[in-house]
C-alpha positions as CSV (number, residue, x, y, z in Angstrom):
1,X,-19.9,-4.0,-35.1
2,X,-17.3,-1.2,-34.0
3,X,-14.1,-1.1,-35.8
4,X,-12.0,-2.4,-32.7
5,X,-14.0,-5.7,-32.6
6,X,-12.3,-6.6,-35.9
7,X,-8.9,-8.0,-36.4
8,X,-5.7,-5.8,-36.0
9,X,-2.3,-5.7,-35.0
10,X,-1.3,-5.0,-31.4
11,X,2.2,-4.1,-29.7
12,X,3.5,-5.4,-26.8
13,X,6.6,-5.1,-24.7
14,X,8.7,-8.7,-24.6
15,X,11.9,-9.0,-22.1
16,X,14.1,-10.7,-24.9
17,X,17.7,-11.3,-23.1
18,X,19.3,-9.8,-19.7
19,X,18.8,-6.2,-20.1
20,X,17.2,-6.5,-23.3
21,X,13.4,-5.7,-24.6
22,X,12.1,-5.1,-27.7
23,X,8.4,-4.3,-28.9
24,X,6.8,-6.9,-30.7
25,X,3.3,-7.2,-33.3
26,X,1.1,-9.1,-32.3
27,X,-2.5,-10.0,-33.9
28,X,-5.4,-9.9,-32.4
29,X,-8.3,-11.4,-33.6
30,X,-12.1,-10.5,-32.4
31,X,-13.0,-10.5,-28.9
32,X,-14.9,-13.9,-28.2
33,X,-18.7,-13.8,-26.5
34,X,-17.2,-13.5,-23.3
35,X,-14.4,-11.2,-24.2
36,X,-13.7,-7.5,-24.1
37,X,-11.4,-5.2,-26.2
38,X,-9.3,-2.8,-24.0
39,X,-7.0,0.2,-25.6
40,X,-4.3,0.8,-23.3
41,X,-4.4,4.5,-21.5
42,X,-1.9,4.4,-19.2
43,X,0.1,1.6,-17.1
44,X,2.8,1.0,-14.5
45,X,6.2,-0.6,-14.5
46,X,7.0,-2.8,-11.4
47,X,10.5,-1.7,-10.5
48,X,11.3,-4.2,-8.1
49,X,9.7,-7.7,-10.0
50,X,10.7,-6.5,-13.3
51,X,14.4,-5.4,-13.0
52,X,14.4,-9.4,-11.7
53,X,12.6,-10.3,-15.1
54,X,14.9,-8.1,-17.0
55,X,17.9,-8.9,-15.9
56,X,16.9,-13.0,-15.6
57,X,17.3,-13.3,-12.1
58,X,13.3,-15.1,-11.9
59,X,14.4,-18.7,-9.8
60,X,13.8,-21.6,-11.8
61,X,11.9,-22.8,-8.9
62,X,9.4,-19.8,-9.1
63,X,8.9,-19.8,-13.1
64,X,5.4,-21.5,-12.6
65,X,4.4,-19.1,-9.6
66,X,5.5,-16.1,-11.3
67,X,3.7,-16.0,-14.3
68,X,1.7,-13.0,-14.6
69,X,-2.0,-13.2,-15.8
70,X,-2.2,-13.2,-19.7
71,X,1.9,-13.1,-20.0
72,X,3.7,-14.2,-22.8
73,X,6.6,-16.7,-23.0
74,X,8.0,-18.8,-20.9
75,X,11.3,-17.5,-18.1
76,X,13.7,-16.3,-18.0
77,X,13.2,-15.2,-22.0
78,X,11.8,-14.3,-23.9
79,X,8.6,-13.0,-21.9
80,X,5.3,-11.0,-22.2
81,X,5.6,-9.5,-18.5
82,X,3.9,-6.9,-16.3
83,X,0.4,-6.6,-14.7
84,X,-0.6,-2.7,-14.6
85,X,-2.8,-1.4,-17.1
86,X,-5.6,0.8,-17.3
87,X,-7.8,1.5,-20.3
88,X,-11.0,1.6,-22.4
89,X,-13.1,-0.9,-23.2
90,X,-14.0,-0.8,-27.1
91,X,-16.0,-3.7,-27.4
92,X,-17.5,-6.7,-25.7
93,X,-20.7,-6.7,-23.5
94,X,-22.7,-3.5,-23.7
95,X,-22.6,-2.5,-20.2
96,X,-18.9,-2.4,-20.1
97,X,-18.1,-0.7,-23.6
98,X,-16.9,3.1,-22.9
99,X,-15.5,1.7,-19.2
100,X,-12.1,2.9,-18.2
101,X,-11.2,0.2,-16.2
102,X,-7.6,-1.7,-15.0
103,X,-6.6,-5.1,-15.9
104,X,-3.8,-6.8,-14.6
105,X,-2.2,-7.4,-17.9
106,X,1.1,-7.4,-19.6
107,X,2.5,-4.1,-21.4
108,X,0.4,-4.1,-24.6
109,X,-1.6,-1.4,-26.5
110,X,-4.6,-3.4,-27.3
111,X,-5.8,-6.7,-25.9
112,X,-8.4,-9.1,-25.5
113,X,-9.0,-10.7,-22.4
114,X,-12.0,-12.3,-20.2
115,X,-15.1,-9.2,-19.3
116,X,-14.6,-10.3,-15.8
117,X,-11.3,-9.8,-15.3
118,X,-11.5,-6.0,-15.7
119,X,-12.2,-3.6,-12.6
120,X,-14.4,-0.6,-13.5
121,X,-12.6,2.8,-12.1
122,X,-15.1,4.6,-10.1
123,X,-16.1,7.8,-11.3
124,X,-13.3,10.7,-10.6
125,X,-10.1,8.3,-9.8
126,X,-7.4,9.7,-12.6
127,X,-6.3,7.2,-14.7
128,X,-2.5,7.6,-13.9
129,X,-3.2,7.0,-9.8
130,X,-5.3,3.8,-11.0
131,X,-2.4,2.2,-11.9
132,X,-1.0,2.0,-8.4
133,X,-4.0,-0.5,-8.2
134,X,-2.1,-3.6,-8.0
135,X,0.6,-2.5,-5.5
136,X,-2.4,-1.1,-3.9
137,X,-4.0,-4.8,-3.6
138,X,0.1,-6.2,-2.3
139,X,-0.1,-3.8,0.2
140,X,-3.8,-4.3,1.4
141,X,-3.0,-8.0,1.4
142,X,0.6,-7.0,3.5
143,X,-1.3,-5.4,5.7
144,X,-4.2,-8.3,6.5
145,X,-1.0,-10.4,6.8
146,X,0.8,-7.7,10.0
147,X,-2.8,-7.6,11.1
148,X,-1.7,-3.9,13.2
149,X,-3.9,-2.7,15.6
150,X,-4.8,1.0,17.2
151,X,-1.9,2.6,18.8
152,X,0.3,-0.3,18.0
153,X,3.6,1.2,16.8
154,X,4.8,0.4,13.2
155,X,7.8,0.9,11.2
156,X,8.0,0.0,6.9
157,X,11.1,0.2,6.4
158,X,11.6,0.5,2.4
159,X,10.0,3.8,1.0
160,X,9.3,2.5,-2.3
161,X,5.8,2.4,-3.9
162,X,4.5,-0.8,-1.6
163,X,6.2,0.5,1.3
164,X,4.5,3.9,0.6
165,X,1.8,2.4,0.1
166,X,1.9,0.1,3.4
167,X,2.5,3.2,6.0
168,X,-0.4,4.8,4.1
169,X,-2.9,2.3,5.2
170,X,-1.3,1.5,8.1
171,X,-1.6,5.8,8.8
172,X,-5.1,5.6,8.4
173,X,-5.1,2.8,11.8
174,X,-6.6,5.4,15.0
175,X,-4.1,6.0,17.2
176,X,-0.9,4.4,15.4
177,X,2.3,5.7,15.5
178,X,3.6,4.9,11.6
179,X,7.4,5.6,11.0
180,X,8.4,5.1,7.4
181,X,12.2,4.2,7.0
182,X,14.6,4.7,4.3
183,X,18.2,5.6,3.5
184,X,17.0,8.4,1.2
185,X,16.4,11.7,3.1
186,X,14.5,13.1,-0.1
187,X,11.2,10.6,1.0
188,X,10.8,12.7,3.8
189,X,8.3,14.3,2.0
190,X,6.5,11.5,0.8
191,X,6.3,10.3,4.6
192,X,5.2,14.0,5.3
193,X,2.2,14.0,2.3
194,X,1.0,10.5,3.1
195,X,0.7,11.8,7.1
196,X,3.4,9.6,8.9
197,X,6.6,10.2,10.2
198,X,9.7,9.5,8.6
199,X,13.3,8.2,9.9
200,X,16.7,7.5,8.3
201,X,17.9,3.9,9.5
202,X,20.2,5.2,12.5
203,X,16.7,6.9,13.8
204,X,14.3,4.2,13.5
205,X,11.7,3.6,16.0
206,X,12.8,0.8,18.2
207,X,10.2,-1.4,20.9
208,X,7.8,-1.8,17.5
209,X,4.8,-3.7,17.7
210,X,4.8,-4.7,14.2
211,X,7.5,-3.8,11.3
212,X,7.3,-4.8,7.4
213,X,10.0,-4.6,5.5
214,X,10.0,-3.6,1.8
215,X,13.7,-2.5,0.7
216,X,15.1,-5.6,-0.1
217,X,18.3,-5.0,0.9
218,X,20.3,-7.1,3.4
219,X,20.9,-3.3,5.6
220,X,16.7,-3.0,5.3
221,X,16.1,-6.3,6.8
222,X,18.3,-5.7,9.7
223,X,17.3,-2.4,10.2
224,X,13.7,-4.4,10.3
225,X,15.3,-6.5,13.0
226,X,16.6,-3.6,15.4
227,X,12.8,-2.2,15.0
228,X,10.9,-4.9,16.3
229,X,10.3,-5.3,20.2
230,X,10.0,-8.3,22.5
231,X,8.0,-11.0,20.8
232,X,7.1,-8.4,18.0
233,X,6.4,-9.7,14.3
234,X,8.8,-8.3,11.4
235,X,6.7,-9.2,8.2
236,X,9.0,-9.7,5.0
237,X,7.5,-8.0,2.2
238,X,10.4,-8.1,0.1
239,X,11.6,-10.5,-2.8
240,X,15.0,-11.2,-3.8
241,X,14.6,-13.1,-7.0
242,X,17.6,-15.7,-7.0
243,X,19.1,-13.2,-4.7
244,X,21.4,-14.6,-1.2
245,X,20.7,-12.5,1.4
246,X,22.6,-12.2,4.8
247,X,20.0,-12.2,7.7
248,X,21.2,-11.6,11.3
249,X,19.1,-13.9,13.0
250,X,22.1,-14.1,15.8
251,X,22.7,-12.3,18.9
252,X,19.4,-11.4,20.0
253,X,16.8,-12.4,17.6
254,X,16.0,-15.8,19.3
255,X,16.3,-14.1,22.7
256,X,13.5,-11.5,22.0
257,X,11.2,-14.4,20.4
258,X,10.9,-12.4,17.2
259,X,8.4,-13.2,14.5
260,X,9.2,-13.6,10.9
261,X,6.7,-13.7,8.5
262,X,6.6,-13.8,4.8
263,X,4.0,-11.9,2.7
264,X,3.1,-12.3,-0.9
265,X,0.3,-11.1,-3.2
266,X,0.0,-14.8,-5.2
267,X,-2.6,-15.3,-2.6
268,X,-4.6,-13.9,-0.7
269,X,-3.8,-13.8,3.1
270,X,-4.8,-16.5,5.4
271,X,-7.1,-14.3,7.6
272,X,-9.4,-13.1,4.2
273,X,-8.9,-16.2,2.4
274,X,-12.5,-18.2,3.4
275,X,-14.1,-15.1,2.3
276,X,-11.9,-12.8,-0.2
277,X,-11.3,-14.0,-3.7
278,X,-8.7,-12.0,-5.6
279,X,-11.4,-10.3,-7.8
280,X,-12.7,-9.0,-4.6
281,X,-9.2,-7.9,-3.3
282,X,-8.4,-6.3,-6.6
283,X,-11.8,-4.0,-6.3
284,X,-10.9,-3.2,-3.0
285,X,-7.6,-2.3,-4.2
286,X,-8.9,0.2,-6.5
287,X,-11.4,1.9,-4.3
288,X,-9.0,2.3,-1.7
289,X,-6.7,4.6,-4.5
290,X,-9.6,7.3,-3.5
291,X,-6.8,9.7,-2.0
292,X,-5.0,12.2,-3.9
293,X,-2.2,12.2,-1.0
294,X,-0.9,9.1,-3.4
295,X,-0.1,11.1,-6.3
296,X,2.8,11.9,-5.0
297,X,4.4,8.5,-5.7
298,X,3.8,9.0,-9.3
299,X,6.8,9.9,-11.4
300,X,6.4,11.7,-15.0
301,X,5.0,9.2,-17.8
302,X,7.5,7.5,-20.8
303,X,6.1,6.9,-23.8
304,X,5.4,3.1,-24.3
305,X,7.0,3.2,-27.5
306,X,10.7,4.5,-25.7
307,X,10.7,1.5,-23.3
308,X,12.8,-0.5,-24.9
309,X,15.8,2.0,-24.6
310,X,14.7,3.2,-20.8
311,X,14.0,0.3,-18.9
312,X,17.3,-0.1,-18.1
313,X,17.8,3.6,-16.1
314,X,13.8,3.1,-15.2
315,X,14.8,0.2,-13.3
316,X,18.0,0.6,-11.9
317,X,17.2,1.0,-7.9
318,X,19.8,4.5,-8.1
319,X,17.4,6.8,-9.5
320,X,15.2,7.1,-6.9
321,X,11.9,6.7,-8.7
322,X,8.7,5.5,-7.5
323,X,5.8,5.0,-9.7
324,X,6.8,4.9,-13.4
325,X,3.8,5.6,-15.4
326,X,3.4,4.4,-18.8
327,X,1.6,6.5,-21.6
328,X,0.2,4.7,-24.9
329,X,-0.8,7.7,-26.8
């Protein structure tokens, strides 16, 4: 039996008090039957969800629907949180062992969990694009939510990594005109590398067919608003945590008969649903990282072992960073 199947001691990242985290033992025994062993690679922070974990702004109504799979804890602290990880397989069923796969799974170096819920990476994805994977699979599911069309016109306005992400797929639609929209003149590029066109707020498309907004910010959602044409939808990708948000739905929202619609990952969306389980979506998630355009949301790794002392400049929304890898070794 390889070493890794035996007991040993694992480390995991635990949000411990507003602001706070700490890096915590934890003992693993061996992988049951069904099990497999996987040593952590690489992973990705959440920026949005998990400045709202860190700083405890997780609404008490949500603590159930939040939960992450495999977390530890209970919110608002302390808790095992975050679900990118990519890594090796070291033991469990033969087929699998030697597999660099991604699991959605708290920040941890070694871990046991259930064989199925670990997506092999095809051959020739880098490990530090597959852990876009599950902002990959929110923005697939965003996107089955807006359901655009060919040479409908769409705004995102939110350049973050599902935004990005969104106006990347959405880019790939024939014939649509994709506009991705955000304060910061520096993501110009990133519209220009993921082939869509980018505008500041006080340019933004207007007569839109469809707009999703991802900045969640108050400004965003109205810029969302001033986007959308006559009886357009404007798809709210955004969450606030415990967050009040002022939403102009005067003057001439009602007039225009302007859709809103909410979009969320717990589930998948209404049109897939008799047909799509989240396994499924996941997979697709991951296949769909097959573009090398995307490494340009990826920011420089941080050792796993310095988290505790830069999550707090990781997170802060200033800094302008998308995808903040994670490196275990």
């Amino acid at each position: 039996m390889p070493k890794s199947s035996t007991d040993e001691v694992a480390k995991a990242l635990w949000y411990v008090g507003p602001g706070h985290a700490e890096i915590r033992d934890e003992k693993l025994t061996a992988p049951g039957p069904d099990q497999v062993r996987v040593r952590a690679l690489c992973g990705a922070l959440s920026r949005g969800t998990e400045a709202l974990v860190l700083a405890g702004r997780v609404p008490v109504s949500e603590f159930a629907r939040m939960r992450a799979p495999f977390m530890g804890g209970d919110f608002p602290f302390p808790v095992k949180y975050g679900y990118s990880t990519v890594g090796r397989v070291e033991a469990g069923p033969a087929d699998l062992i030697g597999q660099a796969v991604f699991v959605l799974h708290p920040h941890q170096n070694l871990f046991n969990v259930p064989a199925g819920a670990v997506i092999v990476l095809p051959d020739g994805l880098p490990l530090s694009r597959a852990v876009l994977a599950a902002n990959m699979e929110t923005a697939l599911n965003a996107v089955w939510d807006g359901a655009p069309g060919p040479a409908d016109r769409i705004a995102i306005v939110g350049a973050g990594v599902v935004g990005s992400l969104v106006a990347f797929l959405c880019g790939q639609i024939v014939g649509a005109e994709v506009t991705l929209v955000d304060t910061n003149p520096a993501r110009v590029e990133i519209a220009r590398k993921l082939g869509v066109a980018f505008a500041k707020p006080e340019t933004a498309p207007s007569d839109c067919d469809l707009v999703i907004h991802a900045s969640a910010t108050a400004s965003g959602f109205a810029t969302a608003l001033a986007c959308a044409g006559e009886e357009a939808t404007v798809l709210e990708l955004s969450w606030y945590g415990d967050g009040q948000v002022a939403v102009p739905l005067g003057a001439a929202f009602h007039s225009r008969r302007l859709r809103l619609v909410s979009s969320q990952v717990g589930e998948v969306a209404p049109s897939r649903r008799p047909r799509w389980t989240r396994s499924r979506r996941l997979a697709a998630a991951v296949t769909l990282l097959a573009d090398d355009r995307l490494d340009a949301l990826i920011a420089p790794a941080v050792a796993f072992h310095d988290l505790p002392s830069r999550l707090p400049g990781i997170l802060d929304a200033k800094n302008g960073l998308l995808c903040q890898v994670i490196a275990y070794s």
